[in-house]
Structure formats: C-alpha cells, structure tokens
One Martini backbone bead per residue (centre of mass of N, CA, C, O) as a GRO file, in nm:
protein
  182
    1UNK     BB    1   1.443  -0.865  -1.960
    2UNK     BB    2   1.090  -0.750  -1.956
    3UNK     BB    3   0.874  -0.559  -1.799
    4UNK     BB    4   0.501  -0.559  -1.792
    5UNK     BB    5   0.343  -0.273  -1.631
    6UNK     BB    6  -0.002  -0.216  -1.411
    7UNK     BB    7  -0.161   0.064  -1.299
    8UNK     BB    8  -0.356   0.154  -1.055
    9UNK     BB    9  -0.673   0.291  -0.901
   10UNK     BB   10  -0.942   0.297  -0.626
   11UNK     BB   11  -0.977   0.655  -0.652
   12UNK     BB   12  -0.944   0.658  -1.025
   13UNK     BB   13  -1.133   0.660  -1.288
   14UNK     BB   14  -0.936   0.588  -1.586
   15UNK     BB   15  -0.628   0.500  -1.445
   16UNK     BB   16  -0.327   0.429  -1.611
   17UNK     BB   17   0.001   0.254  -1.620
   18UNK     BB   18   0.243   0.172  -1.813
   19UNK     BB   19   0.549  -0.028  -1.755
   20UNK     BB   20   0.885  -0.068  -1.888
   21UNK     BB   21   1.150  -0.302  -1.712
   22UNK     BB   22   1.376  -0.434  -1.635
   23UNK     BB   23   1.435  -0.680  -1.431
   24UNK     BB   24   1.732  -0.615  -1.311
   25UNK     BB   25   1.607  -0.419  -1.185
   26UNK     BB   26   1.535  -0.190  -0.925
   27UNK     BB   27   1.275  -0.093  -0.695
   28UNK     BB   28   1.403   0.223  -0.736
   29UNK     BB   29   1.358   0.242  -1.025
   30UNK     BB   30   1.065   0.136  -0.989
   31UNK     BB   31   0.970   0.384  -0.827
   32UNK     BB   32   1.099   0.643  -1.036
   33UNK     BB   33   0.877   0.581  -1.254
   34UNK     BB   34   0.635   0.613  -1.089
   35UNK     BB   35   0.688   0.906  -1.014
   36UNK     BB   36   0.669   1.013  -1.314
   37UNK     BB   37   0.411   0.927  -1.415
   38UNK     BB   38   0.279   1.124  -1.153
   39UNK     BB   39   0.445   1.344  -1.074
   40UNK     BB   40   0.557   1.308  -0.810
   41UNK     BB   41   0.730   1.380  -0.495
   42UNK     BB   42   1.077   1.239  -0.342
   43UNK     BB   43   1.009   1.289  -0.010
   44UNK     BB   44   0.874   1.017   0.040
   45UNK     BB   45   0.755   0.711   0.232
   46UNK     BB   46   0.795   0.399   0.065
   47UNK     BB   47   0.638   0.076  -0.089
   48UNK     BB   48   0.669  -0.248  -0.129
   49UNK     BB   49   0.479  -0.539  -0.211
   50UNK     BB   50   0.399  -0.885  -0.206
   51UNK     BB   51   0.127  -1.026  -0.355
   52UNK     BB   52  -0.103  -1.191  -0.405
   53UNK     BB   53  -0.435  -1.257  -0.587
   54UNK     BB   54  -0.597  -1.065  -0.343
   55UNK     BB   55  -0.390  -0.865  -0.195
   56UNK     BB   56  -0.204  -0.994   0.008
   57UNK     BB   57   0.038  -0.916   0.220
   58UNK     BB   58   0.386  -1.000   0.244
   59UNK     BB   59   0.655  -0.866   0.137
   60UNK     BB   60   0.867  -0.565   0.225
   61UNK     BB   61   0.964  -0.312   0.052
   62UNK     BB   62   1.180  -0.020   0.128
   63UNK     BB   63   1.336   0.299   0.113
   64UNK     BB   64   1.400   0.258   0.439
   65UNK     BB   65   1.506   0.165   0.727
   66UNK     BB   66   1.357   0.028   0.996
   67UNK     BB   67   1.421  -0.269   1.090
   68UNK     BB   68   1.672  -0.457   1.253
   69UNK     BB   69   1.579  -0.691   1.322
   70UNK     BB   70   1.648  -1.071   1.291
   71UNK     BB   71   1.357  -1.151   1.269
   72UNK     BB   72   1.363  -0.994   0.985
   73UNK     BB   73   1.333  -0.914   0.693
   74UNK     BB   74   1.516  -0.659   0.491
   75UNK     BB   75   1.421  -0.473   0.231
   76UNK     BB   76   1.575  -0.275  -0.032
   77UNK     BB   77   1.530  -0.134  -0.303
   78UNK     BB   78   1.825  -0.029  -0.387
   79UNK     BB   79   1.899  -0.398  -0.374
   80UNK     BB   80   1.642  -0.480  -0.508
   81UNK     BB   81   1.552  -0.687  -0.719
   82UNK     BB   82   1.269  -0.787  -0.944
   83UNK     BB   83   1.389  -1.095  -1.015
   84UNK     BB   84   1.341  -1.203  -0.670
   85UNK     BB   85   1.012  -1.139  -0.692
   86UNK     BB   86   0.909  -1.144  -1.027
   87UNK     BB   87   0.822  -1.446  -1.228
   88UNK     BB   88   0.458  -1.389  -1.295
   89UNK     BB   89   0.244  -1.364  -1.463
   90UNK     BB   90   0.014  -1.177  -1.279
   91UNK     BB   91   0.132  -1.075  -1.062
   92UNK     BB   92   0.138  -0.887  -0.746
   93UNK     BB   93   0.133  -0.556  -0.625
   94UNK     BB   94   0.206  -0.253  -0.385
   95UNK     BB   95   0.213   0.104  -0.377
   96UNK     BB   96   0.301   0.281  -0.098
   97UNK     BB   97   0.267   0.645  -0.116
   98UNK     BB   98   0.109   0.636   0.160
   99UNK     BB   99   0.136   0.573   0.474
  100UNK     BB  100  -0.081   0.707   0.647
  101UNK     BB  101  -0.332   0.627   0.459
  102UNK     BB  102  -0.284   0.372   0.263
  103UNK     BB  103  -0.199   0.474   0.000
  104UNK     BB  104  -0.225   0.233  -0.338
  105UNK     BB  105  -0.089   0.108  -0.608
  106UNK     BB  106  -0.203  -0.156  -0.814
  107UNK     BB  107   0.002  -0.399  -0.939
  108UNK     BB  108   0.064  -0.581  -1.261
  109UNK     BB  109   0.192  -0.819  -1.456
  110UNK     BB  110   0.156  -0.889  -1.788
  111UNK     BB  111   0.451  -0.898  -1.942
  112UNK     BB  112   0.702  -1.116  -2.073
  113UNK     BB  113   1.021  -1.009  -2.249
  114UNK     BB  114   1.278  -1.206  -2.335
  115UNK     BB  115   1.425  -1.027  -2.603
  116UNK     BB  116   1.442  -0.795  -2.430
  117UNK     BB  117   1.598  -0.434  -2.387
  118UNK     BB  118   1.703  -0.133  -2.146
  119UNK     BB  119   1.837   0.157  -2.052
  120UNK     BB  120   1.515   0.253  -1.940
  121UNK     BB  121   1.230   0.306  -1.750
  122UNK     BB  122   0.894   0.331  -1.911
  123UNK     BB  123   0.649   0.492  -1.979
  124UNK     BB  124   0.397   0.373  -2.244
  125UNK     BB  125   0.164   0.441  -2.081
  126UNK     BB  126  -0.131   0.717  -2.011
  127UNK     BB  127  -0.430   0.761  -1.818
  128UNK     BB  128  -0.522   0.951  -1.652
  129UNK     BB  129  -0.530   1.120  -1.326
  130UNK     BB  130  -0.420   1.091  -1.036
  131UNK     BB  131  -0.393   1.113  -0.730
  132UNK     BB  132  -0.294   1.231  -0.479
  133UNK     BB  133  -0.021   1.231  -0.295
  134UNK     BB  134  -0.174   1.379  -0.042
  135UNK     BB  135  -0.363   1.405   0.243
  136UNK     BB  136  -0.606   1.546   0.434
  137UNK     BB  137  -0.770   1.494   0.695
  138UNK     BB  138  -1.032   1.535   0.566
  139UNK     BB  139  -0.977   1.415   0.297
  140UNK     BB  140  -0.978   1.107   0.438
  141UNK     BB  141  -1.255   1.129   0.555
  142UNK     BB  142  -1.439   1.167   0.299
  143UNK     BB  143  -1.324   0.923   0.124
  144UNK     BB  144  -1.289   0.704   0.332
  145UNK     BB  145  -1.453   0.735   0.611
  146UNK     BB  146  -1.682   0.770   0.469
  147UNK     BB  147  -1.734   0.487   0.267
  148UNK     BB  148  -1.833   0.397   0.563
  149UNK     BB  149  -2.090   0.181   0.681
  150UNK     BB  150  -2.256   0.310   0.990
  151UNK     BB  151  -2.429   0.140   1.069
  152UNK     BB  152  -2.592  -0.062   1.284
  153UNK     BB  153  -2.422  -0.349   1.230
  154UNK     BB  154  -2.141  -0.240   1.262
  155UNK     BB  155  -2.131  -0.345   1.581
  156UNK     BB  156  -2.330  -0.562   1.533
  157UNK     BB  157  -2.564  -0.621   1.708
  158UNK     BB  158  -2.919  -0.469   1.635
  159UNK     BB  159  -3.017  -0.601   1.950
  160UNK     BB  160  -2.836  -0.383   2.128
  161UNK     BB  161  -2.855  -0.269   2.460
  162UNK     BB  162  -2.715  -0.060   2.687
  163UNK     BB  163  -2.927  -0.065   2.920
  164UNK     BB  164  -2.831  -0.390   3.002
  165UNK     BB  165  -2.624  -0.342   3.116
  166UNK     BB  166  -2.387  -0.422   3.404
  167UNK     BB  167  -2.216  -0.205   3.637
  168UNK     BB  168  -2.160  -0.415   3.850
  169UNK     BB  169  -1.994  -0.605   3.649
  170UNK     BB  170  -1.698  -0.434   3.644
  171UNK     BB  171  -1.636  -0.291   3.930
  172UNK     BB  172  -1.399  -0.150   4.132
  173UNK     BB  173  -1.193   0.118   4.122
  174UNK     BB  174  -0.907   0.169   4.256
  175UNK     BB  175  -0.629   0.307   4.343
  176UNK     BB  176  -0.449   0.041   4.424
  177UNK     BB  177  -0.523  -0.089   4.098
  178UNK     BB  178  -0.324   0.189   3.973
  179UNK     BB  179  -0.125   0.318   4.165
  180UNK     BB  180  -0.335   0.589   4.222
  181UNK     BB  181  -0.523   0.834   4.218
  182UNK     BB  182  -0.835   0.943   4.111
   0.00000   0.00000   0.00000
C-alpha cells in the first residue's frame, strides 16, 4: 500500500511537496526523501511528531536516541515503520527541521492507494522553494519572534502599573538566606 503526503511551510507561501511512500517504509525513509525534495544537508538532529487535528504534538519519532529512561517510549527513524503510526487519510505529522528554533513541515496523508507498491519513496509534485534549513540567530528574530506583537496587553492588564508595587512586600534578603555573602 502506498501512502501520498502533502507538506506544506508556515514560512513560504506557495511551497508544498507531494511525497509518494510505501506504508512499510520507516520514518527514515521518509525523513530521506523529504530532505531530498527540499536540498537540505543530513547533518541536522530532526524529528517527526504525530500530531492531533489541531497540530497538537503527541508521539515522538528522532532520528537519533535522546532519552534512555523507561519512562517514555522512544522511536527510532530508523526502526519505525510508517504503518505503525499511520493509518488513516487526513492524519497529521510535523517533521521539524530545525530543533533549536522548532521550525518544521506540517504534512497530512492525503490519500492511501491500496493496490499500489513503490521500489523507492518519491517526490512527485513540488512548487515553490523551501524555507531556508537553518536561521541565523538575527534571521530567527526578525521571522519568528518579529512576528509577536509586544503591544501593552502582551504581559497582560493593559492598567498595571509598576509604580504600585510594594517594595516593602517582597521582605529582605539576607546572606543566611542564600547561604553566602551578597
């Protein structure tokens, strides 16, 4: 059976890839044609999600082990199949990118063809250029935290006054109390 994903950038209007895969495939697989299909180099720490309707992050697939504790489950890429995790059209993923500022493709199962089988997954639609695959830390504030607006309302009541504060109420700090000299 072959799965056809749809991904998609909130960073570039116009951009999206259609991406054809064997179920059986692992996260690997497609991790490797998804960066195949946007020119990214495979030196980067990435991840995929399996998200909600809204885009709620829920499981975690990495492509490398981070946490060993028998806490959590941990995927591996590598050994997870696509069909463990997969199985009904419209489900939601999100494959990020960039771990240090969470930028990442949202990508949806558009359609299972059941009597179909590939040798290799393919890109078989794609429009428009991707976003960069790493921001500098300026490149990161002018985007993203650009974005935020700082009006007087984001810290919440638009009628705090820090005037009002009482420095009284906040009480003495001693040395005791740090255990060591200020």
């Amino acid at each position: 059976m072959v799965y056809k994903f749809i991904l998609i950038s909130d960073e570039v209007d116009n951009f999206f890839r259609e991406i054809k895969i064997n179920s059986e495939a692992t996260f690997f697989d497609f991790h490797e044609v998804i960066l195949d299909s946007v020119g990214y180099t495979k030196d980067q720490i990435t991840s995929f999600f399996i998200c909600s309707n809204k885009w709620d992050k829920r499981e975690e697939i990495t492509l490398l082990a981070m946490d060993e504790s028998s806490e959590y489950d941990n995927y591996l890429m590598e050994s997870t199949l696509l069909e463990e995790f997969i199985s009904d059209e419209g489900q939601r993923l999100m494959y990020v990118f960039d771990n240090i500022t969470e930028r990442a493709f949202f990508i949806e199962l558009k359609e299972i063809i059941p009597s179909e089988r590939m040798d290799k997954p393919l890109c078989v639609n794609k429009k428009g250029n991707p976003p960069p695959q790493q921001l500098d830390i300026d490149d990161f504030a002018t985007t993203v935290v650009g974005k935020t607006d700082f009006d007087t309302d984001f810290y919440g009541d638009e009628n705090f006054n820090e005037d009002e504060l009482d420095a009284d109420s906040f009480g003495d700090v001693s040395s005791d109390d740090l255990g060591h000299e200020i």
